[in-house]
N, CA, C and O of each residue as an XYZ file, in Angstrom:
708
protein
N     -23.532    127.065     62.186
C     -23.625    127.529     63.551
C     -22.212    127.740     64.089
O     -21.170    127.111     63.906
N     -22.497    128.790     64.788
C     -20.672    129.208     65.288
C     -20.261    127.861     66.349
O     -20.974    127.163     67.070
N     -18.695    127.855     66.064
C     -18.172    126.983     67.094
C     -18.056    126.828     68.357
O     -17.876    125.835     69.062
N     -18.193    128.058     68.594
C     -18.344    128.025     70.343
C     -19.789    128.030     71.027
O     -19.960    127.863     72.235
N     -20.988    128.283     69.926
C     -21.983    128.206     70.723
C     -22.376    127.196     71.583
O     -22.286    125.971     71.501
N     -22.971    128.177     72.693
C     -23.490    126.576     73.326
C     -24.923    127.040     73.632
O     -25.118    128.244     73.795
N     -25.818    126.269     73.711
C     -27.282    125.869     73.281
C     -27.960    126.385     75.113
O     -27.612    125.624     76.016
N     -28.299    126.848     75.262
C     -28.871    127.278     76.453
C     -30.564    127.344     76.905
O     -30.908    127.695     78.034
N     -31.787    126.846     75.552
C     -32.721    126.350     75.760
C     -32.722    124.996     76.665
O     -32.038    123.981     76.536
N     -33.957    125.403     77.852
C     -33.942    124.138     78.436
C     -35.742    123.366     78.073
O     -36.328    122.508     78.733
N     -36.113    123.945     77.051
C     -37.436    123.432     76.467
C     -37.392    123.306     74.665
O     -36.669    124.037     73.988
N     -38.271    122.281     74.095
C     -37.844    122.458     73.046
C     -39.303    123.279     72.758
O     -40.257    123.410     73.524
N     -39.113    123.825     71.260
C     -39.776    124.310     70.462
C     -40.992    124.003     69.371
O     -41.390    122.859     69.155
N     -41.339    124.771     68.943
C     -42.724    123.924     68.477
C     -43.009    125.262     67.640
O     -43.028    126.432     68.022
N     -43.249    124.643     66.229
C     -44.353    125.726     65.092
C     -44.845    126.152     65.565
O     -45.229    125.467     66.513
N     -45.408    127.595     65.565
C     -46.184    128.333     65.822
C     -46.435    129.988     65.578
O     -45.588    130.823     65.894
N     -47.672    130.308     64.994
C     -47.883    130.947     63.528
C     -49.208    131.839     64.394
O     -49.884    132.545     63.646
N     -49.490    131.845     65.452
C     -50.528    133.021     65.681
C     -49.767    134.343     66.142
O     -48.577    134.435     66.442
N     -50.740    135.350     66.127
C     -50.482    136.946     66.040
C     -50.006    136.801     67.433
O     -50.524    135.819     67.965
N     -49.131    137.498     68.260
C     -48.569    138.177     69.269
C     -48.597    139.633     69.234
O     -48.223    140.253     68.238
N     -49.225    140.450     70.766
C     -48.900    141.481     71.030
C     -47.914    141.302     72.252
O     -47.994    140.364     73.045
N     -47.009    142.276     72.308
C     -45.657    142.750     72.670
C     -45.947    143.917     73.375
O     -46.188    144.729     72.482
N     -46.090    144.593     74.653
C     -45.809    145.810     74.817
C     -44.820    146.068     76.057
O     -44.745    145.135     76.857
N     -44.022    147.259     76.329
C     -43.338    147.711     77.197
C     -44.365    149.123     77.452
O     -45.409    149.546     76.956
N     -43.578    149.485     78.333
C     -43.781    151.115     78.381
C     -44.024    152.413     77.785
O     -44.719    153.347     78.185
N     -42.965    152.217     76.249
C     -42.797    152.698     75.627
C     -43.735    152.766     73.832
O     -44.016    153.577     72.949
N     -43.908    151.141     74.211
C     -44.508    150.717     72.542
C     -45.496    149.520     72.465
O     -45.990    148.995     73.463
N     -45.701    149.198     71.380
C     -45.950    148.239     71.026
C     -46.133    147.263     70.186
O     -47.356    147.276     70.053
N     -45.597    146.148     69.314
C     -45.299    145.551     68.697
C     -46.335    144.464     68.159
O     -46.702    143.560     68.909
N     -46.644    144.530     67.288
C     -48.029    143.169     67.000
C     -47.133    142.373     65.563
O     -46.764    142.980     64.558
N     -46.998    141.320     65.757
C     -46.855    140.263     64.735
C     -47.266    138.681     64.542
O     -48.192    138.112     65.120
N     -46.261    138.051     63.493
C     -46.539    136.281     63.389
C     -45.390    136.039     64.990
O     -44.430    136.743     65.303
N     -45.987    134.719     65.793
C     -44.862    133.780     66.221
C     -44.300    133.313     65.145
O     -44.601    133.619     63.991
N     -43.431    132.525     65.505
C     -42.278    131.875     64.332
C     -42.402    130.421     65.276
O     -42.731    129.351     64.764
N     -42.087    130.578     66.710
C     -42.339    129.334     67.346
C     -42.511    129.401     69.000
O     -42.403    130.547     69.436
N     -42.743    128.436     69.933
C     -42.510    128.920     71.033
C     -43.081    127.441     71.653
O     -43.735    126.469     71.273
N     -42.225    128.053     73.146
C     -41.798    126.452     74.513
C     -42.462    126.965     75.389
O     -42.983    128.080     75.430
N     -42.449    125.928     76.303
C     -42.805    126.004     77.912
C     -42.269    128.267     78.170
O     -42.973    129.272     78.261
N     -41.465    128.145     78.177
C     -40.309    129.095     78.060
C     -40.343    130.959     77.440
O     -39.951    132.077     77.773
N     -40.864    130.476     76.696
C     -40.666    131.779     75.504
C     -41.419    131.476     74.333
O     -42.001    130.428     74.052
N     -41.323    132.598     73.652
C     -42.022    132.523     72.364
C     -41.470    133.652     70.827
O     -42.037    134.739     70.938
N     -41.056    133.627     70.243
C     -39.846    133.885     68.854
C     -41.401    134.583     68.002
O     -42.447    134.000     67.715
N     -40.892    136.370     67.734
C     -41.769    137.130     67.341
C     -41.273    137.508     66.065
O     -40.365    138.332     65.954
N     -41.889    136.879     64.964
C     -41.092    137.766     63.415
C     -41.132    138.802     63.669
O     -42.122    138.964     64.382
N     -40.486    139.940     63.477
C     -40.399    141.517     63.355
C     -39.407    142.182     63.135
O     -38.369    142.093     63.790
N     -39.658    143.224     61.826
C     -38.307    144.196     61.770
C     -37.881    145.120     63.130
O     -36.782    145.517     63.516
N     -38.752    145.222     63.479
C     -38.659    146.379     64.546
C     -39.156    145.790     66.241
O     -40.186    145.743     66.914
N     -37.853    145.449     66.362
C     -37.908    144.452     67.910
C     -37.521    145.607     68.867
O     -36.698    146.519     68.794
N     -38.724    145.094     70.091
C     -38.023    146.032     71.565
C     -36.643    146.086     71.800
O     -36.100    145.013     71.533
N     -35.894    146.946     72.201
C     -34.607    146.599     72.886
C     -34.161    145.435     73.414
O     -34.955    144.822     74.128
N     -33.051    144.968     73.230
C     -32.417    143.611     74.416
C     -32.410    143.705     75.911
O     -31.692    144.492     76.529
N     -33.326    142.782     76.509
C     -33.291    143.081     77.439
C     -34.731    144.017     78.040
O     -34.653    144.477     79.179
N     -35.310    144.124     77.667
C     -36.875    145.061     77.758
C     -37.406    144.243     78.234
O     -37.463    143.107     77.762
N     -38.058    144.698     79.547
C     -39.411    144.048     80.102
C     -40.640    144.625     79.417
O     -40.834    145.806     79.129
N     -41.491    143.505     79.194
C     -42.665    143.724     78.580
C     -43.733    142.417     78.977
O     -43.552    141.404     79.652
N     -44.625    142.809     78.417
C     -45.854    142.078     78.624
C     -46.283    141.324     76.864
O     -46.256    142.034     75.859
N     -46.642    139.849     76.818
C     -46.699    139.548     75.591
C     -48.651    138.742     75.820
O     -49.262    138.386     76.828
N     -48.943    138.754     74.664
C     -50.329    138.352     75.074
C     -50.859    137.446     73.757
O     -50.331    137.874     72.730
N     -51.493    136.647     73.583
C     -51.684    136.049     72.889
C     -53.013    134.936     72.483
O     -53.333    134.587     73.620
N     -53.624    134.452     71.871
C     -54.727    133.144     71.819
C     -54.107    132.103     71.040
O     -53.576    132.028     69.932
N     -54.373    131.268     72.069
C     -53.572    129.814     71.915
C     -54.924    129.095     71.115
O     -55.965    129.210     71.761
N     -55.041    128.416     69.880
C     -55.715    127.467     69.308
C     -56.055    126.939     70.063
O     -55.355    126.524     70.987
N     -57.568    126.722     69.903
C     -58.648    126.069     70.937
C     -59.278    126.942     71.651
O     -60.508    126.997     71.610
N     -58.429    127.900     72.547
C     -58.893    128.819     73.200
C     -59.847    129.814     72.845
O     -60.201    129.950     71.674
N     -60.461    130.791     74.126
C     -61.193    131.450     73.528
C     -60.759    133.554     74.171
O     -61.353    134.602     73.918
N     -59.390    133.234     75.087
C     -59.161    134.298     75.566
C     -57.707    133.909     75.605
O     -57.105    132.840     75.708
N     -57.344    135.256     75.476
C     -55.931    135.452     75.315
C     -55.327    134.965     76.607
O     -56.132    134.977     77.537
N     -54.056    134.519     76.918
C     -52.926    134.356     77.754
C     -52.239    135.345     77.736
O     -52.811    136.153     77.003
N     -51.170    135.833     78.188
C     -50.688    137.064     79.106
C     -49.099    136.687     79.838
O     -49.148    136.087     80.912
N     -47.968    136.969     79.372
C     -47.157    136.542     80.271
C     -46.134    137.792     80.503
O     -46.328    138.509     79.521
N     -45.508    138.177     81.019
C     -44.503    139.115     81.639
C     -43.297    138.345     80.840
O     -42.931    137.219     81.178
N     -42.732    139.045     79.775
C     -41.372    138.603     79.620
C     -40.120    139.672     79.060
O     -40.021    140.880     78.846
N     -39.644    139.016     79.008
C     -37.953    139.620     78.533
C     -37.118    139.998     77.362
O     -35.977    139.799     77.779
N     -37.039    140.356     76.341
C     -36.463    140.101     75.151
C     -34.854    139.407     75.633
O     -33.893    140.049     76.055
N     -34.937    137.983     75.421
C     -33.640    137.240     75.680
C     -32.708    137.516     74.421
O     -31.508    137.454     74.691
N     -33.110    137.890     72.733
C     -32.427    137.828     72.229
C     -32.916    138.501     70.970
O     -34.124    138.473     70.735
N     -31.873    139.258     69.926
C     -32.142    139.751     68.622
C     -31.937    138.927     67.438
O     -30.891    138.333     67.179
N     -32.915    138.928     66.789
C     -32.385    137.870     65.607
C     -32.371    139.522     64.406
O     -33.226    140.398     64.539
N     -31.195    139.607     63.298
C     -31.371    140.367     62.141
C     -30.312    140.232     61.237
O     -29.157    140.646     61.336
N     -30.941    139.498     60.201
C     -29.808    139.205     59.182
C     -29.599    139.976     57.655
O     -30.332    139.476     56.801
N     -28.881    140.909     57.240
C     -29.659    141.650     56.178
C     -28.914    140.605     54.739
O     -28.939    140.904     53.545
N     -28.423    139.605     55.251
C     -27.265    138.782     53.882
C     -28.482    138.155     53.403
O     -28.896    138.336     52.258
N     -29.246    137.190     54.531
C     -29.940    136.140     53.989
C     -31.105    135.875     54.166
O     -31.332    135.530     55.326
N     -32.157    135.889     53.357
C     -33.727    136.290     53.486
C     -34.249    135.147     53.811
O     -35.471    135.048     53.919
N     -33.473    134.154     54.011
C     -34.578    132.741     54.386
C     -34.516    132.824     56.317
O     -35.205    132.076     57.010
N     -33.736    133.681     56.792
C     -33.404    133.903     58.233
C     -34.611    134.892     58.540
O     -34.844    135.891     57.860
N     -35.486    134.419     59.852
C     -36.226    134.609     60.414
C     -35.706    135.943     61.180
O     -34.751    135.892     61.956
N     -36.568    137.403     60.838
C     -35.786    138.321     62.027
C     -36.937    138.805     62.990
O     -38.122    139.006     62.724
N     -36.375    138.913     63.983
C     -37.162    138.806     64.889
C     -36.662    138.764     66.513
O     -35.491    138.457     66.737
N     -37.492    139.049     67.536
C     -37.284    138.624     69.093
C     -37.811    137.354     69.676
O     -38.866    136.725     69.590
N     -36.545    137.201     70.372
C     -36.882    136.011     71.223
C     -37.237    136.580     72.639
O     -36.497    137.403     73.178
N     -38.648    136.021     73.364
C     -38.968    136.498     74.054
C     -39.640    135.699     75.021
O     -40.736    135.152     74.900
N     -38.591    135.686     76.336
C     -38.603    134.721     77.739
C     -39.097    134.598     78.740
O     -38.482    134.783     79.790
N     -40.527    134.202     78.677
C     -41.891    134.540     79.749
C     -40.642    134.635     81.313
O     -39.912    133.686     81.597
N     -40.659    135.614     81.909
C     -39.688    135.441     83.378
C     -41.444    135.758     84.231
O     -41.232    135.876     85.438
N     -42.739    135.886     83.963
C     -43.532    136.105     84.936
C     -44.715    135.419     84.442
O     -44.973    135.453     83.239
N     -45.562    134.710     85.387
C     -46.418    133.433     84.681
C     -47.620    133.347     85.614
O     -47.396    133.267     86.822
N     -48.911    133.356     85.155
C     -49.830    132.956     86.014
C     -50.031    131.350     85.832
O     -50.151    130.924     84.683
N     -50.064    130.622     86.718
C     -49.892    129.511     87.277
C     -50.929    128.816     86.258
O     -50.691    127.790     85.620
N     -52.526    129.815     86.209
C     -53.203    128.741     85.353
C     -52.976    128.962     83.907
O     -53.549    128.170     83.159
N     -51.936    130.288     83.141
C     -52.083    130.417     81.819
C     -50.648    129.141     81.559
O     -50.489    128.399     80.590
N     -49.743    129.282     82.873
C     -48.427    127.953     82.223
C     -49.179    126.807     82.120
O     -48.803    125.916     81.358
N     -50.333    126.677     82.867
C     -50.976    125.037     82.828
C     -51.708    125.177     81.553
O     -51.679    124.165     80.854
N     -52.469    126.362     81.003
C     -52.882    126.100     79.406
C     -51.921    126.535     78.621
O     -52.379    126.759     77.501
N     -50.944    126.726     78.688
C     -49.653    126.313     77.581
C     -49.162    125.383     77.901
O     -48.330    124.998     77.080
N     -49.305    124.531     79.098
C     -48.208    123.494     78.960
C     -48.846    122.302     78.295
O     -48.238    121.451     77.647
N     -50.574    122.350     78.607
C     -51.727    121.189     78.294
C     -51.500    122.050     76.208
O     -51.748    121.432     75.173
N     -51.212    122.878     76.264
C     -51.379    123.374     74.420
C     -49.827    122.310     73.721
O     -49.786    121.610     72.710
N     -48.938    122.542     74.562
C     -47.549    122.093     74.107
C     -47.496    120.268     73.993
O     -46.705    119.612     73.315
N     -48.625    119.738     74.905
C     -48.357    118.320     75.384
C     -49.705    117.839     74.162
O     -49.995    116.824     73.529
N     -50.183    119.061     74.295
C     -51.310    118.442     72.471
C     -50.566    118.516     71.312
O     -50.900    117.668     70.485
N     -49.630    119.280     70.963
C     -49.455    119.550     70.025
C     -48.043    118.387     70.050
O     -47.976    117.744     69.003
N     -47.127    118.109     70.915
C     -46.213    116.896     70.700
C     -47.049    115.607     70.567
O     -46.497    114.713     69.926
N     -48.319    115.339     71.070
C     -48.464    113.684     70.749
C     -49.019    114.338     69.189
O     -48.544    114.079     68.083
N     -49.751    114.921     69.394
C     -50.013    114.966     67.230
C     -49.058    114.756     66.574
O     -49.275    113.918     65.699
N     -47.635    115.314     66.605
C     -46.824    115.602     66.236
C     -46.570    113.594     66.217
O     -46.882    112.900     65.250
N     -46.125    113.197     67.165
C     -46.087    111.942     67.690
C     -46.858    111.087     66.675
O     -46.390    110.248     65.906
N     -48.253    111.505     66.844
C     -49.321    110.254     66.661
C     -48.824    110.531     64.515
O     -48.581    109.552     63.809
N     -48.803    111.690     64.073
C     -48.789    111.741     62.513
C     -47.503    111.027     62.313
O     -47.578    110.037     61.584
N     -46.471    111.285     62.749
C     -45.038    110.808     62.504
C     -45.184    109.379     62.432
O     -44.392    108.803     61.687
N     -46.150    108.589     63.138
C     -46.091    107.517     63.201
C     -46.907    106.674     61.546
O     -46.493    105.674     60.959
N     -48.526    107.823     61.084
C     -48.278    107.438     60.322
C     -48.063    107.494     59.153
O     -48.480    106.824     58.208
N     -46.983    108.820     59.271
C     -46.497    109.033     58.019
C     -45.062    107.952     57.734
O     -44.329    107.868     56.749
N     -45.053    107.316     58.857
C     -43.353    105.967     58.383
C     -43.853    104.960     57.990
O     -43.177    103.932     58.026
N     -45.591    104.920     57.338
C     -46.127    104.084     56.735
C     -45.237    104.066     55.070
O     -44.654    105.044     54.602
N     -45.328    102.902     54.505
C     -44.601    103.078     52.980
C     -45.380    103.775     52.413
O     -45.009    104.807     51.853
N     -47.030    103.249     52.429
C     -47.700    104.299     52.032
C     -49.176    104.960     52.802
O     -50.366    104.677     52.661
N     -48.560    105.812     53.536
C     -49.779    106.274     54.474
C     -51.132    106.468     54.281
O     -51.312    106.808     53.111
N     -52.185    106.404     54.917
C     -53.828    106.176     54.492
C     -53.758    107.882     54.177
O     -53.044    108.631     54.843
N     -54.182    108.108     53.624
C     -54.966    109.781     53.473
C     -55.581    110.306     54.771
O     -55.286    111.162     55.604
N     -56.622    109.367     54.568
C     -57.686    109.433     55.574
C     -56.868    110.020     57.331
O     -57.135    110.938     58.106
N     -55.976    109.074     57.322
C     -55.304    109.186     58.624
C     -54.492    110.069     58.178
O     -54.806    110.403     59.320
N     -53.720    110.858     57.682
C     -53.441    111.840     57.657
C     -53.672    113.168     57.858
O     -52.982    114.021     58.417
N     -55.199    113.253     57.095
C     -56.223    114.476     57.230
C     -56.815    114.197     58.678
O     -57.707    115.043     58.737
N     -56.826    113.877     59.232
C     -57.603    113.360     60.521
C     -56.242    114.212     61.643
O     -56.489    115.139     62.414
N     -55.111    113.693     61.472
C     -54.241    114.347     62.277
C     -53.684    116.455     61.778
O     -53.223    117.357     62.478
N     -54.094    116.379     60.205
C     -53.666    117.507     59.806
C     -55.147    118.773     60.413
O     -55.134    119.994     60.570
N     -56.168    117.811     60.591
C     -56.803    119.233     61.767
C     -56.466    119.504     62.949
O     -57.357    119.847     63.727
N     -55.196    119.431     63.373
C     -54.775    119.759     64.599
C     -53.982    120.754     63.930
O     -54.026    121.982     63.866
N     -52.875    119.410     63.213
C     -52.212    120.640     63.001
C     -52.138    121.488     61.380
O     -51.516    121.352     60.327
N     -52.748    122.025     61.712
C     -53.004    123.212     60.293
C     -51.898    123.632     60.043
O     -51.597    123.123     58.963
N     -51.146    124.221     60.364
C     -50.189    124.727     59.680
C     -49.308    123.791     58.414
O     -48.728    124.193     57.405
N     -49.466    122.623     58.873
C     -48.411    121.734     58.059
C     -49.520    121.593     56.360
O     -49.227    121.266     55.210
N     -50.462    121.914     56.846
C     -51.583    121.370     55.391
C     -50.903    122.259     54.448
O     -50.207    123.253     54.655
N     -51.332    121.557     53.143
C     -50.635    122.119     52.060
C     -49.606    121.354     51.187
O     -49.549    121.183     49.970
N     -48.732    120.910     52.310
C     -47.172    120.477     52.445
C     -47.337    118.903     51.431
O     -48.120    118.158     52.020
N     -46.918    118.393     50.387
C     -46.746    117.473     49.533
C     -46.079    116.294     50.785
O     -45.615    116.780     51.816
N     -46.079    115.036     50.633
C     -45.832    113.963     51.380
C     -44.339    113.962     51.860
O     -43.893    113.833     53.000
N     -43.611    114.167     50.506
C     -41.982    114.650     51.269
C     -41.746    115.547     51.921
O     -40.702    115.647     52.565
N     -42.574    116.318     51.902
C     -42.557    117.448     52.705
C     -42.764    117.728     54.141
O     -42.114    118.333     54.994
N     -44.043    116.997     54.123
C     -44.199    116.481     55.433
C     -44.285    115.545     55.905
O     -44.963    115.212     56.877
N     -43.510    114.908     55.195
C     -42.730    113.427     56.088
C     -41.286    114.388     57.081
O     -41.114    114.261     58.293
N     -40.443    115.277     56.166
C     -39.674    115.791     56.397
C     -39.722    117.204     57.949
O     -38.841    117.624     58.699
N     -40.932    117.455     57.839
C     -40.960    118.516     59.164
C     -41.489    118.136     59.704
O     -41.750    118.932     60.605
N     -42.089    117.011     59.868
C     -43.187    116.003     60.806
C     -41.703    115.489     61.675
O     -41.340    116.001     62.734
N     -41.096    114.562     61.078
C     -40.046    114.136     61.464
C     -38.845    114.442     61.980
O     -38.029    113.713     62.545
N     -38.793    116.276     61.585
C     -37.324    117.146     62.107
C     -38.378    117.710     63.428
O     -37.641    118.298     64.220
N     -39.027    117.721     63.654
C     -40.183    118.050     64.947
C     -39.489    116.980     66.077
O     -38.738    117.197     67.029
N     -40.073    115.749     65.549
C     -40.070    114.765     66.272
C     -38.343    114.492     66.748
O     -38.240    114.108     67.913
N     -37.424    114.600     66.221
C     -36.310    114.371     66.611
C     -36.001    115.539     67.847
O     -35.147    115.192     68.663
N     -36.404    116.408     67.974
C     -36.636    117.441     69.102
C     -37.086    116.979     70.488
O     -36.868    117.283     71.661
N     -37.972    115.913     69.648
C     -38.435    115.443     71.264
C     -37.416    114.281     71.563
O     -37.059    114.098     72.726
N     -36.856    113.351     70.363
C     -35.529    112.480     70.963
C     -34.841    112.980     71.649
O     -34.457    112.272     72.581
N     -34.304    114.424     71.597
C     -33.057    114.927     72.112
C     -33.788    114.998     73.313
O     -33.083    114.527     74.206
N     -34.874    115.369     73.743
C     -35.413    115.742     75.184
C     -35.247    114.443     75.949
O     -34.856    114.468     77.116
N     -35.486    113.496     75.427
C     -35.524    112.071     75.863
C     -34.032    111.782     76.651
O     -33.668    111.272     77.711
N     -33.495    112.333     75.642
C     -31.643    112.161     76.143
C     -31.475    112.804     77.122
O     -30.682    112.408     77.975
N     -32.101    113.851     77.256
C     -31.397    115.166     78.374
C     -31.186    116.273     78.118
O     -31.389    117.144     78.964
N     -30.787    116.521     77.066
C     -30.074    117.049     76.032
C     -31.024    119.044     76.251
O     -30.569    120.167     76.470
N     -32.426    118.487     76.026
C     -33.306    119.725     75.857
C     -34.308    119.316     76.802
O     -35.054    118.438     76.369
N     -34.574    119.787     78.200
C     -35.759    119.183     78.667
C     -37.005    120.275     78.869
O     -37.022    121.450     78.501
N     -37.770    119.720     79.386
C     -39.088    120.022     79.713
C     -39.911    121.001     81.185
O     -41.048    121.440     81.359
N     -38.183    121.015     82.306
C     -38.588    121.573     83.012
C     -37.773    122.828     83.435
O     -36.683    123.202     83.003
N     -38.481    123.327     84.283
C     -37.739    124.874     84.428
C     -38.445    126.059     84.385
O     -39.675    126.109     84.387
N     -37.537    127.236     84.337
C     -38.831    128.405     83.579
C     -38.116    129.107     82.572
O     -38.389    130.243     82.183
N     -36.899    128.161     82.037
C     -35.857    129.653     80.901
C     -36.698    128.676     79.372
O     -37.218    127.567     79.254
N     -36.449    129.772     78.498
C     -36.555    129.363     77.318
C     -35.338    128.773     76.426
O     -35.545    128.395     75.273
């Protein structure tokens, strides 16, 4: 990471792997999330709106049964052509919010940290039950698959996300991503 950056999320982040539509005026964009906060939400795609484009992003949040809807911004370009493990893609900064879709993302974000929470806890077992494992891995699906080091390891780089929030460091309130 460059030396001078400085970190300007004021929410942290969270896996997240459903389809997003994207549109402006001009287009429209359908792909994977990569992840997304209180804040914003990070769209894999070769072919990102302009920097800076107002658009409309829309989406179904797990559990749900109708899409959410937010007015946002392209805050940023991700495109790396050196290194293929780099995510390319837009970052994209809800700036317009209906009051009850932030309250079902914020109730989606506060499910998905205690899971996050409740597995971490017992995966620092020496040797964790199965049972309790699979029990927490239907929440979160995405991690299934993943061998025990594996997800001891992104269970746990999750959870240190929420330490830093604890500190100050990354918090929870606001409306920037």
């Amino acid at each position: 990471m460059e030396k001078n950056f400085i970190e300007k999320r004021r929410f942290y982040r969270l896996p997240f792997s459903e389809s997003l539509l994207v549109t402006d005026n001009q287009s429209a964009v359908v792909g994977g999330a990569l992840n997304i906060s209180r804040g914003g939400v990070f769209l894999k795609t070769l072919n990102p709106l302009p920097l800076d484009s107002i658009g409309h992003v829309s989406f179904v949040l797990p559990g749900q049964e109708k899409s959410i809807c937010f007015k946002a911004k392209v805050a940023h370009l991700v495109f790396d052509r050196q290194r293929a493990e780099v995510d390319c893609g837009m970052g994209l900064q809800f700036v317009e919010i209906e009051e009850r879709h932030q309250r079902i993302l914020d109730e989606y974000i506060d499910k998905e940290k205690q899971a996050y929470e409740a597995l971490d806890k017992v995966l620092r077992a020496r040797r964790p039950v199965v049972s309790d494992i699979e029990k927490h891995l239907q929440q979160l699906t995405h991690l299934r698959g993943l061998d025990l080091s594996e997800l001891r390891y992104r269970v746990a780089r999750i959870c240190t996300i929420f330490e830093t929030t604890a500190l100050g460091e990354v918090g929870s309130m606001g409306r920037n991503s």
